[in-house]
Phi, psi and omega in degrees: 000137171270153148236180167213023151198160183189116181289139180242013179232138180310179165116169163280194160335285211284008208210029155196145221267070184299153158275113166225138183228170184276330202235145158023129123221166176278144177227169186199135159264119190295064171338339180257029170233035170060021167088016172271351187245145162229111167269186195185140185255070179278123175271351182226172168302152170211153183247187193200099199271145153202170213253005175286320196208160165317144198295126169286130183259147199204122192273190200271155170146199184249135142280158185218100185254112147266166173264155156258143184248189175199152172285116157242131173294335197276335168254336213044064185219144210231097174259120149331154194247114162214162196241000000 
């Protein structure tokens, strides 16, 4: 699928990180990581906004984005990672 905006984190509003660009790209969800990997192709430069830090600039080329989860043995429960 092309976008030219694209969230790259689970969550609400306050927890998440969009991707933009001028022009197009391709994105792809890695189904066998339960929809946690995103590669993605920029044919142009993109920045990648949150409202914590500064944009990150990301030059044209292929990528690979996971989320991270975490375990807790003690509950048996699978949590997001947010930073």
């Amino acid at each position: 699928m092309n976008v030219k905006k694209l969230k790259l984190t689970p969550g609400g509003v306050e927890n998440k990180h969009m991707m933009t660009s001028k022009k197009e790209f391709k994105h792809e969800i890695v189904p066998e990581t339960g929809g946690q990997s995103i590669m993605f192709s920029l044919n142009d430069w993109a920045t990648i906004d949150h409202d914590e830090h500064k944009a990150i600039v990301l030059e044209k080329g292929e990528y690979a984005k996971t989320n991270q989860m975490e375990f807790n043995p003690f509950t048996k429960t699978i949590s997001y990672v947010y930073d």
